[in-house]
Backbone bond lengths (Angstrom), bond angles and torsions (degrees), N, CA, C in turn:
res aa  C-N    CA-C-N  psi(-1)  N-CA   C-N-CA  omega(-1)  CA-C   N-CA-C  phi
1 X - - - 1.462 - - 1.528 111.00 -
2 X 1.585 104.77 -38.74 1.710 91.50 176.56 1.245 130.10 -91.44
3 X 1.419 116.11 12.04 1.564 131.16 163.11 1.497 87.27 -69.89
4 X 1.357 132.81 -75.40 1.321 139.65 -144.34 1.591 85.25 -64.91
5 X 1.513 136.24 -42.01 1.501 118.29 -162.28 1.768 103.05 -66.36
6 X 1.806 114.36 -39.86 1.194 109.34 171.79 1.569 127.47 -46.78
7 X 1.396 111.07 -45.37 1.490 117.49 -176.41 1.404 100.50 -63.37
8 X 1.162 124.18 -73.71 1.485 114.98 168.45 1.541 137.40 -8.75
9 X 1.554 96.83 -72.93 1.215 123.08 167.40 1.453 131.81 91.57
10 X 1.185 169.71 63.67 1.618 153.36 17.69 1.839 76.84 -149.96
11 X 1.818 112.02 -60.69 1.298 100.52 -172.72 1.433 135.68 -47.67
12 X 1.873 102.84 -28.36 1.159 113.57 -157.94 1.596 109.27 -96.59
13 X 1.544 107.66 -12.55 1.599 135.84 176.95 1.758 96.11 -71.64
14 X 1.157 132.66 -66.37 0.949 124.82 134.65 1.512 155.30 56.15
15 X 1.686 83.73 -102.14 1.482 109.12 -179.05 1.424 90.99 -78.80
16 X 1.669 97.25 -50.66 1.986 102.31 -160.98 1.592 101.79 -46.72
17 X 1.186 117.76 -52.76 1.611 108.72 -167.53 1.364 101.81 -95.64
18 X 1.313 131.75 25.70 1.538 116.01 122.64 1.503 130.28 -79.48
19 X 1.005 104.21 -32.27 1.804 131.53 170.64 1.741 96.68 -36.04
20 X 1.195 107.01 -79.79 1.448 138.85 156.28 1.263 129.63 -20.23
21 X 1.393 118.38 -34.26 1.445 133.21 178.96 1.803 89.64 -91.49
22 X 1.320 109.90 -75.49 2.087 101.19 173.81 0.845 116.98 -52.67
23 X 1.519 139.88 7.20 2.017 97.08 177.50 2.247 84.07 -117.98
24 X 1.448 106.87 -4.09 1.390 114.08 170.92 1.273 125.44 -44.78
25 X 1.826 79.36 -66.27 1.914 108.04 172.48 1.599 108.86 -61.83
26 X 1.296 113.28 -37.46 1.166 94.34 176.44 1.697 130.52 -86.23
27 X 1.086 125.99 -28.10 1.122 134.68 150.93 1.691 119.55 -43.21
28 X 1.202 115.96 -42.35 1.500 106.70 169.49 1.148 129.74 -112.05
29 X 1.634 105.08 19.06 1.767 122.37 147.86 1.813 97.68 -89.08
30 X 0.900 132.83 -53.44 1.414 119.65 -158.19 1.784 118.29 -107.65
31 X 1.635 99.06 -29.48 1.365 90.16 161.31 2.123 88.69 133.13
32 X 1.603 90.66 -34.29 1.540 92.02 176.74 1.604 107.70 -146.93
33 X 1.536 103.93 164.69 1.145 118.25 177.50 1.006 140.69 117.18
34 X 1.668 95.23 8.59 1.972 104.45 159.42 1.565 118.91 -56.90
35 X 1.649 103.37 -63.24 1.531 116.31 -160.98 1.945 90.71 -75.25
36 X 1.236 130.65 10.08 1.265 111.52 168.10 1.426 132.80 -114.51
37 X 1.179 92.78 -34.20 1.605 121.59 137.50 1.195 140.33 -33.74
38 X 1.893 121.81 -64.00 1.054 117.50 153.41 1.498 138.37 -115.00
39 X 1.768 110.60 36.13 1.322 127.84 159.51 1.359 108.25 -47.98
40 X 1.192 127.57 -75.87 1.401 123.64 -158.47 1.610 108.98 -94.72
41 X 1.028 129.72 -3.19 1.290 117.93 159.68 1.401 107.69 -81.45
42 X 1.336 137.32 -45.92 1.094 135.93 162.82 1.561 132.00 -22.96
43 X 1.368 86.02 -57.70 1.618 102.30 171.47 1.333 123.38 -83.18
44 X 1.426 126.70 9.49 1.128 122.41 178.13 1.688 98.02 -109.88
45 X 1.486 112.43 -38.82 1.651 109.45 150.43 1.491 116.10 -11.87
46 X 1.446 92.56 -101.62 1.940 123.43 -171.18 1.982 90.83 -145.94
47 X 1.643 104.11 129.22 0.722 121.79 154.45 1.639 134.51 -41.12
48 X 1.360 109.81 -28.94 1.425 135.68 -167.32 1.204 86.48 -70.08
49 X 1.438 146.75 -46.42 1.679 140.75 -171.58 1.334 119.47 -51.40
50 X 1.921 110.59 -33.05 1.315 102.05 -146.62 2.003 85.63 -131.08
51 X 1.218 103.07 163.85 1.800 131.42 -47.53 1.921 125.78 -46.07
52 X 1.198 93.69 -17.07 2.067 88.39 -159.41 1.398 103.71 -87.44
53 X 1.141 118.44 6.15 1.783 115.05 167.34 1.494 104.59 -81.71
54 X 1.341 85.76 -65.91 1.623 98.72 171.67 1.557 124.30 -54.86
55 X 1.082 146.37 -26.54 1.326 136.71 140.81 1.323 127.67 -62.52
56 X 2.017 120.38 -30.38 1.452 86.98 152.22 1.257 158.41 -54.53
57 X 1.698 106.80 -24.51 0.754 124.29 -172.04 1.604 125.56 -96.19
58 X 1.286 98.78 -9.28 1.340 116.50 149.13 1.708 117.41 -67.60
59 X 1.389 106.35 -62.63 1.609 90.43 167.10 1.223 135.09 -66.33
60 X 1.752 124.29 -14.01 1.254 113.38 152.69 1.759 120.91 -71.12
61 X 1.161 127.55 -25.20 1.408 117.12 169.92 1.335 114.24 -82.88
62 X 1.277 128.52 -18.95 1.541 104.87 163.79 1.593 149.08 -103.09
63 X 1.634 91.93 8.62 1.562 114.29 155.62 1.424 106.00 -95.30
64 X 1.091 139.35 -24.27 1.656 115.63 160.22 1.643 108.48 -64.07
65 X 1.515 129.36 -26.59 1.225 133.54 -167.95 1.911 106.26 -67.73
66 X 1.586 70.43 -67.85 1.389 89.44 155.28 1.580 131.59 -5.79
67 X 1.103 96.87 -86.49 1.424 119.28 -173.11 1.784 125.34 -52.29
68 X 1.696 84.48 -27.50 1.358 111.62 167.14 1.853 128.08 -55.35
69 X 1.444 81.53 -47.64 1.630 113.30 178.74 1.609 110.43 -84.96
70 X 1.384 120.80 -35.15 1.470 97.37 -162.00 1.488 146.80 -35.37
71 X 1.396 104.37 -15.08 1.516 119.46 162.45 1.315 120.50 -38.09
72 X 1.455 93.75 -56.27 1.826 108.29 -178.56 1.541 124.98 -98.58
73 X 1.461 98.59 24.84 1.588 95.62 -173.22 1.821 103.68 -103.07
74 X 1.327 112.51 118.13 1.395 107.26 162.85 1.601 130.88 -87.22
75 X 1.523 88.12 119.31 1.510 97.72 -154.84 1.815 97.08 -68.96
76 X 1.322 118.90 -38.78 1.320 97.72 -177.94 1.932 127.06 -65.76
77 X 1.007 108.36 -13.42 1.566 110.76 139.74 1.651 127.15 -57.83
78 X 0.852 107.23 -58.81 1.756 117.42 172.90 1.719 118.82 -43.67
79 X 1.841 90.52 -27.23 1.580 113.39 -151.37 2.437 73.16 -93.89
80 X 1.046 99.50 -63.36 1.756 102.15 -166.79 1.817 89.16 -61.36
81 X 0.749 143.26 -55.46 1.645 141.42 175.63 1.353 107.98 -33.41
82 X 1.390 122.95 -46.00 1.438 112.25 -167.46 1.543 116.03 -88.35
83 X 1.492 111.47 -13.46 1.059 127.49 177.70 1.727 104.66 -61.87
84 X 1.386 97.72 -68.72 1.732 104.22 177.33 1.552 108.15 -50.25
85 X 1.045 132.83 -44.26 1.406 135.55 -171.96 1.360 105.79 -71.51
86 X 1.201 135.63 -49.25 1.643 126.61 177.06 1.776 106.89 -61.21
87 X 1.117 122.48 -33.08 1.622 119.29 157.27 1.095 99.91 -61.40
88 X 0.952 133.41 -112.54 1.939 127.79 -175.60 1.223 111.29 31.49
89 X 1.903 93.27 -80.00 1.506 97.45 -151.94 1.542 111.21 -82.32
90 X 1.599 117.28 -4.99 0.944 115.87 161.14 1.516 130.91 -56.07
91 X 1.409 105.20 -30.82 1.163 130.26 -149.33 1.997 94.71 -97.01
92 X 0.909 111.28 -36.43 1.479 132.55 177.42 1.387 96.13 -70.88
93 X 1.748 133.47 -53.55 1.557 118.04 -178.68 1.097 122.16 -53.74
94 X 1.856 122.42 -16.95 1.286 107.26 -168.05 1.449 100.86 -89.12
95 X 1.412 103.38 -36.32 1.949 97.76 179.10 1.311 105.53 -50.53
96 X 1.368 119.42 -57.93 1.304 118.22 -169.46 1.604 119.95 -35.97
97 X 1.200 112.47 -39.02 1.878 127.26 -163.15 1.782 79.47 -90.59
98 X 1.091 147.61 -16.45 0.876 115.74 171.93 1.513 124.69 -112.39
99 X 1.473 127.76 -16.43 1.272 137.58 135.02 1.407 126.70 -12.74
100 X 1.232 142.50 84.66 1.283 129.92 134.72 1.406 145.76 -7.95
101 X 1.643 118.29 94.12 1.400 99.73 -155.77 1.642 115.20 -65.62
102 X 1.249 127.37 7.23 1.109 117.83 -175.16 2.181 100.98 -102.24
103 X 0.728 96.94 3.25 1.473 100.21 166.82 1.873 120.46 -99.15
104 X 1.334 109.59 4.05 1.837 124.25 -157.16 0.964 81.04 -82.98
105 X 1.712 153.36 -27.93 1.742 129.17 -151.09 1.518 98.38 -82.30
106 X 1.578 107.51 -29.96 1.235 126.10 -159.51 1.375 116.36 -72.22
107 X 1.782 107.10 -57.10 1.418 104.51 156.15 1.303 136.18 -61.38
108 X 1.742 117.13 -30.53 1.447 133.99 141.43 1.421 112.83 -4.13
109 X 1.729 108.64 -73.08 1.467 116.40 -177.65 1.396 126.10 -85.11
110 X 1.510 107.31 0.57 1.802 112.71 -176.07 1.491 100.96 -84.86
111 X 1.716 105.66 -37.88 1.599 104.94 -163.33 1.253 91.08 -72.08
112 X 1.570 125.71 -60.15 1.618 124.49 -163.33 1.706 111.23 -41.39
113 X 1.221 109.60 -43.35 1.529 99.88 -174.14 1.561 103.95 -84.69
114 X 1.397 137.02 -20.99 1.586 131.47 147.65 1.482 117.63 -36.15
115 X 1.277 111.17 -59.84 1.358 118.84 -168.98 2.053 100.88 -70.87
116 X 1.114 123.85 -31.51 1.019 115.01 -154.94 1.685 87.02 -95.81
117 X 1.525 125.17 -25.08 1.083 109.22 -173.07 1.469 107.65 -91.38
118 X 1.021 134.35 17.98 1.542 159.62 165.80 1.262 111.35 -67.22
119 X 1.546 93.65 -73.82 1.683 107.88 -173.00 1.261 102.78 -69.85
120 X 1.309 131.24 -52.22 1.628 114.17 171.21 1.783 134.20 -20.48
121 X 1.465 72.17 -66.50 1.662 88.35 174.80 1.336 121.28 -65.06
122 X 1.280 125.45 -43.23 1.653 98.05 146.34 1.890 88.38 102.24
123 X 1.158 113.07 12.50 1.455 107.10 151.72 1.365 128.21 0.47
124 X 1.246 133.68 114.35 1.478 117.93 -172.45 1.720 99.86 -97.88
125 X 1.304 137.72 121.41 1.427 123.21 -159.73 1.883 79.59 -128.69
126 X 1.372 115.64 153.59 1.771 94.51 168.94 1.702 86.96 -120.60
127 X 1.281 107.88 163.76 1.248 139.97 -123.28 1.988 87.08 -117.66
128 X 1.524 99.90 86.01 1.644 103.77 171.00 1.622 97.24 -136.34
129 X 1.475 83.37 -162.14 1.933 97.32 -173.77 1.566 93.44 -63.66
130 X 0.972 106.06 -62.68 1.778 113.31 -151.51 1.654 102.82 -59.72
131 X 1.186 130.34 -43.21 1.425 126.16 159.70 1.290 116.41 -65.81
132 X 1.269 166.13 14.20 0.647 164.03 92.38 1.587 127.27 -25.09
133 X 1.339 121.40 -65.64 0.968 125.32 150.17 1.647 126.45 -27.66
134 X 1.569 104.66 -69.33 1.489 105.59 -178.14 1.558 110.43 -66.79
135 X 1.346 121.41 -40.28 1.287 112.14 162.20 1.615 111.42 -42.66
136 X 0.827 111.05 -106.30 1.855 118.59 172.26 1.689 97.55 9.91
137 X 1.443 118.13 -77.92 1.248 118.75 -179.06 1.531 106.69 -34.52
138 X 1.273 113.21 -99.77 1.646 98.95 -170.61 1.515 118.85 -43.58
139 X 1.245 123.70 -24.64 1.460 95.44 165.82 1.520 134.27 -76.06
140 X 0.937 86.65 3.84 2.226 118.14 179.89 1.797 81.32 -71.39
141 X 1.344 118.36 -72.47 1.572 130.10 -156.99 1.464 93.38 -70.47
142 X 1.267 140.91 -66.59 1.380 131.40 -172.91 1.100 120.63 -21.58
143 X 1.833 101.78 -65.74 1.634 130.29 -139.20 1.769 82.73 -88.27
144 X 1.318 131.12 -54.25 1.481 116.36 179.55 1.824 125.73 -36.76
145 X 1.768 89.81 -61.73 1.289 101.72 175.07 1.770 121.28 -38.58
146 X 1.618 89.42 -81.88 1.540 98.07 176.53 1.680 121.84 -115.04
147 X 1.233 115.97 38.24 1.437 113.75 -179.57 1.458 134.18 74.69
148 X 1.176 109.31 25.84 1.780 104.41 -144.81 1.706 83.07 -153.35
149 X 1.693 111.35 77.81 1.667 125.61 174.41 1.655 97.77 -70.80
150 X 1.670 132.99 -36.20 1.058 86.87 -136.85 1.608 113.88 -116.43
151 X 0.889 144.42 24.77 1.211 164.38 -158.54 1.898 110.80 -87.18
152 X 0.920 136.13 -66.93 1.389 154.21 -172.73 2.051 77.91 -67.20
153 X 1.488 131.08 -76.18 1.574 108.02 -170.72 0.715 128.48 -37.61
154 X 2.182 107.05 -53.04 1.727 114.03 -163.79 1.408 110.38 -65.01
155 X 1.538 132.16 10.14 1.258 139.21 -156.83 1.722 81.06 -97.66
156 X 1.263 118.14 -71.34 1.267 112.07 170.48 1.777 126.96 -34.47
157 X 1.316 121.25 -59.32 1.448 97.96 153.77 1.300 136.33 -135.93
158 X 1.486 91.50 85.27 0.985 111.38 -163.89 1.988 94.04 -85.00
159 X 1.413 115.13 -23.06 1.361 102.98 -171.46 1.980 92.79 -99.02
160 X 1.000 135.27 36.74 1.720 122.12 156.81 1.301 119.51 -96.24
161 X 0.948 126.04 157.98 1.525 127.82 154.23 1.211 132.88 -23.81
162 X 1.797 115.31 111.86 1.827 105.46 173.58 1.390 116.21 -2.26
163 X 1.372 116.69 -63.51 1.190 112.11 -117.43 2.390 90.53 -92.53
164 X 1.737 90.49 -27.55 1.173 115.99 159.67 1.763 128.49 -23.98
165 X 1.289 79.74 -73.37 1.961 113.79 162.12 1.237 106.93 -43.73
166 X 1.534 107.09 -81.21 1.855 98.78 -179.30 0.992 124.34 -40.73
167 X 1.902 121.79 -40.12 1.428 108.84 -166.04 1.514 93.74 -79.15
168 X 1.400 138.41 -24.48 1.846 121.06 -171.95 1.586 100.14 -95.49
169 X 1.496 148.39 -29.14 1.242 118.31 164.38 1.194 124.95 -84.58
170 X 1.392 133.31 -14.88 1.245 112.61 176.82 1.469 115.39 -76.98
171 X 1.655 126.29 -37.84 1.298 82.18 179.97 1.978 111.72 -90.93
172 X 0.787 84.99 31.90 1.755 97.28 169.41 1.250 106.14 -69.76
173 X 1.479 118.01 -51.50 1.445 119.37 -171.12 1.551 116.74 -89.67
174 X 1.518 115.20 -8.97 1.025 140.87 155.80 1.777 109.38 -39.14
175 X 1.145 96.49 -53.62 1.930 111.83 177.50 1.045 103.30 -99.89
176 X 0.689 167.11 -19.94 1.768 168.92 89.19 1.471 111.16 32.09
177 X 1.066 95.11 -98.39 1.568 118.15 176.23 1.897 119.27 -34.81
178 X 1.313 114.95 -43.92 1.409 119.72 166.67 1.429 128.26 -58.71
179 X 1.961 90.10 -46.85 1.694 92.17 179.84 1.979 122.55 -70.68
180 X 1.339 84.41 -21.87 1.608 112.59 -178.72 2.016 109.17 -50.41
181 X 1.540 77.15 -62.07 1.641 105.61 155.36 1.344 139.74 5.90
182 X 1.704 77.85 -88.95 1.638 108.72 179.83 1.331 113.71 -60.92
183 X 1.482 104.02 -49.87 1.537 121.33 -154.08 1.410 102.79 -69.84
184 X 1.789 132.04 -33.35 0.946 141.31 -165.69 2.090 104.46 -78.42
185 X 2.037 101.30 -32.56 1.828 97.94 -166.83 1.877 69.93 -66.30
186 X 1.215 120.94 -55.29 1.583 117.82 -146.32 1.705 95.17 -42.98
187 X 1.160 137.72 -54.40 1.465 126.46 -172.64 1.475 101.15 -80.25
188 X 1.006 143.39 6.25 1.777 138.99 -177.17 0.889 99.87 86.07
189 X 1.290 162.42 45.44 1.439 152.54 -164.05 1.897 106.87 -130.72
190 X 1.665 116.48 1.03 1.162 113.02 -155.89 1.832 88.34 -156.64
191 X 1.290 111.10 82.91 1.753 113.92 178.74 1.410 107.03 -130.77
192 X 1.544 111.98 -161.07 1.388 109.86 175.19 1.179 126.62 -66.32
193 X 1.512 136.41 -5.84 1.121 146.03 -166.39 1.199 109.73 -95.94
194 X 1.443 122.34 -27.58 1.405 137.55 166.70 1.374 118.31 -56.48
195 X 1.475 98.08 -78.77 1.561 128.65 137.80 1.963 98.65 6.42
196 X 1.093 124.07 -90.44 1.283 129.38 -175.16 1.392 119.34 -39.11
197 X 1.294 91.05 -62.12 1.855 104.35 166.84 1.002 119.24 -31.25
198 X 1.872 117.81 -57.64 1.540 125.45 167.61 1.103 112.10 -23.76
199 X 1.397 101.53 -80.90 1.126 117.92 -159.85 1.777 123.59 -54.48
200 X 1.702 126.16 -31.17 1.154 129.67 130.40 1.388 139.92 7.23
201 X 1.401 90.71 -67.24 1.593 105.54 -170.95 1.615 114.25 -99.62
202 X 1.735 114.07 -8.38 1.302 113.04 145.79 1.590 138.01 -4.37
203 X 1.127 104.29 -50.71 1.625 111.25 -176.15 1.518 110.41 -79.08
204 X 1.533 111.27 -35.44 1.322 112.09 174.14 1.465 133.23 -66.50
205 X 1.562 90.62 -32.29 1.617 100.37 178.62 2.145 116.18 -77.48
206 X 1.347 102.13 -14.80 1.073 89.43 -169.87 1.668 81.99 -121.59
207 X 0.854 152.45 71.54 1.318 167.97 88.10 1.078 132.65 -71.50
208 X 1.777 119.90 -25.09 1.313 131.98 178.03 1.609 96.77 -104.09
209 X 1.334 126.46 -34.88 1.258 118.18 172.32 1.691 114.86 -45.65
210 X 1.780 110.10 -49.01 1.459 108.17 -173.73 1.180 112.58 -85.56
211 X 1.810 126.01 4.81 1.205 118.26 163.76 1.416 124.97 -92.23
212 X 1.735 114.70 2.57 1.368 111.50 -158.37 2.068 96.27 -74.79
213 X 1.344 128.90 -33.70 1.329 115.86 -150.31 1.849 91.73 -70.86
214 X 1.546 125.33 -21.78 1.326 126.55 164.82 1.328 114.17 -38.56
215 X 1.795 98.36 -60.63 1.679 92.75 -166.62 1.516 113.23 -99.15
216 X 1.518 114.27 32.44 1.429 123.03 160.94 1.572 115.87 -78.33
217 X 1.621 96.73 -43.88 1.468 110.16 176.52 1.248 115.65 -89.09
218 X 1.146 136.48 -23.01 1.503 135.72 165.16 1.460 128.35 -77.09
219 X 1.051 115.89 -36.81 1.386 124.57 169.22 1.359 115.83 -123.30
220 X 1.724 122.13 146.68 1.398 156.86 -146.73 1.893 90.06 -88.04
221 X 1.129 119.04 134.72 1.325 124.72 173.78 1.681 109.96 -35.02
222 X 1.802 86.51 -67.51 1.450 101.41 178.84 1.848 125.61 -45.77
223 X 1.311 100.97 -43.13 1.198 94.54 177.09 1.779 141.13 -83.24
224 X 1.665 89.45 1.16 1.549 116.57 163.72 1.780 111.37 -72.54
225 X 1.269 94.18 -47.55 1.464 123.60 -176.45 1.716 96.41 -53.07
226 X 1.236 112.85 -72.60 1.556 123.88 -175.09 1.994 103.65 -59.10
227 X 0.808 143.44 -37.17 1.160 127.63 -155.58 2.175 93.31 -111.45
228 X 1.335 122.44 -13.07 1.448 124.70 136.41 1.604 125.11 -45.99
229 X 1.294 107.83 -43.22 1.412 113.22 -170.61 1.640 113.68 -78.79
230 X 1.505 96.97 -50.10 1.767 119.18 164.52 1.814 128.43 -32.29
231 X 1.657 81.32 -64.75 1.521 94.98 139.06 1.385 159.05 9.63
232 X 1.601 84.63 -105.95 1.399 122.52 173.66 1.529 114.57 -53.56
233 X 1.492 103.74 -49.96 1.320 118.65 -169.72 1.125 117.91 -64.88
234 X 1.682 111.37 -47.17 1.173 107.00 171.23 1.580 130.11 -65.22
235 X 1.462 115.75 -36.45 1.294 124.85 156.43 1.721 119.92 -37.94
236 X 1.690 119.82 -53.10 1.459 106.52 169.43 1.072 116.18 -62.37
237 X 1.628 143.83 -20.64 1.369 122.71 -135.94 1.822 74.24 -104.95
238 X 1.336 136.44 -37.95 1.691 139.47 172.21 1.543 98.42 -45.41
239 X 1.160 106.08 -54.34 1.632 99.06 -171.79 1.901 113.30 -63.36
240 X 1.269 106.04 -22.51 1.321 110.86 176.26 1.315 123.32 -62.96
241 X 1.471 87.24 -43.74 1.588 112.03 -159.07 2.213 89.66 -87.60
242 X 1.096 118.77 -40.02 1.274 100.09 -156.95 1.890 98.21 -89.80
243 X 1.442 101.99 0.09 1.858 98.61 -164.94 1.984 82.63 -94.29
């Protein structure tokens, strides 16, 4: 682990678990916006972050979220979600085996500004089985590739209630995040070296976790939402430019 903290390096350790602390808070103020948030800053860090650091730690913050909510979570959504998502990520192993890892910063930054120019736009999708499903699917392929599940769902409800949202993406990413997982040790993409990384950015995630009920009440959904996207964007178009 402290070879990997050297390569890194104290400044860049840092940034990452500040990175880590905002897309935390924001994800468990709004429901999303870890893995979009700190995809491409991550990866412009040390590659080693992105994707399977960053999805653990997505699935550890949204089964504690989770757990919070289960009252309001409808599992037969959860149940059509996982369906689309095991296609996904199936569908994501084969790119993966054929991807070049020295080409990943690149797709890194194509998906992030897809996904972010997605959610911008604000798609009006209405909210049945079959969208759901196909949503789920591409976020199966996104979130494998480069970390970033949630964009193609929240399109689906994107028009319910806060409180709505939380209860259907978090544990969305709850199942998300595992299958993402697997598929990534199965191509080598998810070992002990990863593993370390996780563990790294620990402090950030549960620092931004106990700051999110702050920035529920301090800041406007929307304007979490807008300065995530701002972000983001700028983070893919670096990853474009520097891969």
């Amino acid at each position: 682990m402290w070879s990997l903290v050297d390569e890194i390096g104290i400044v860049g350790l840092v940034l990452a678990i500040a990175a880590m602390f905002g897309g935390a808070a924001a994800q468990a103020s709004i429901g999303m916006g870890l893995n979009l948030f700190t995809v491409g800053i991550l990866a412009l860090i040390n590659p080693v972050f992105v994707p399977a650091p960053i999805l653990v730690h997505s699935f550890v913050l949204s089964v504690i979220a989770s757990v919070r909510l289960r009252q309001d979570i409808n599992l037969g959504e959860v149940y059509l979600s996982s369906v689309g998502l095991i296609i996904g990520t199936l569908v994501a192993v084969s790119v993966l085996a054929l991807v070049s890892l020295d080409h990943l910063p690149r797709v890194f930054g194509l998906i992030i500004i897809v996904a972010v120019s997605i959610t911008a736009l604000g798609m009006n999708l209405p909210l049945t089985k079959s969208t759901i499903v196909a949503a789920s699917t591409a976020a199966g392929v996104m979130g494998t590739i480069a970390g970033v599940h949630g964009p193609p769902i929240a399109l689906v409800y994107q028009r319910e209630k806060p409180a709505r949202i939380r209860a259907a993406l978090l544990p969305f990413f709850a199942v998300a995040n595992p299958l993402s997982l697997l598929a990534l040790a199965f191509v080598g993409q998810f070992g002990w070296r990863e593993m370390y990384a996780s563990v790294l950015l620990l402090p950030g995630l549960a620092a931004g976790y106990l700051f999110a009920p702050v920035l529920i009440r301090a800041l406007s959904p929307a304007f979490v939402r807008a300065a995530i996207l701002l972000v983001s964007a700028a983070s893919g178009v670096g990853l474009l430019i520097k891969g």
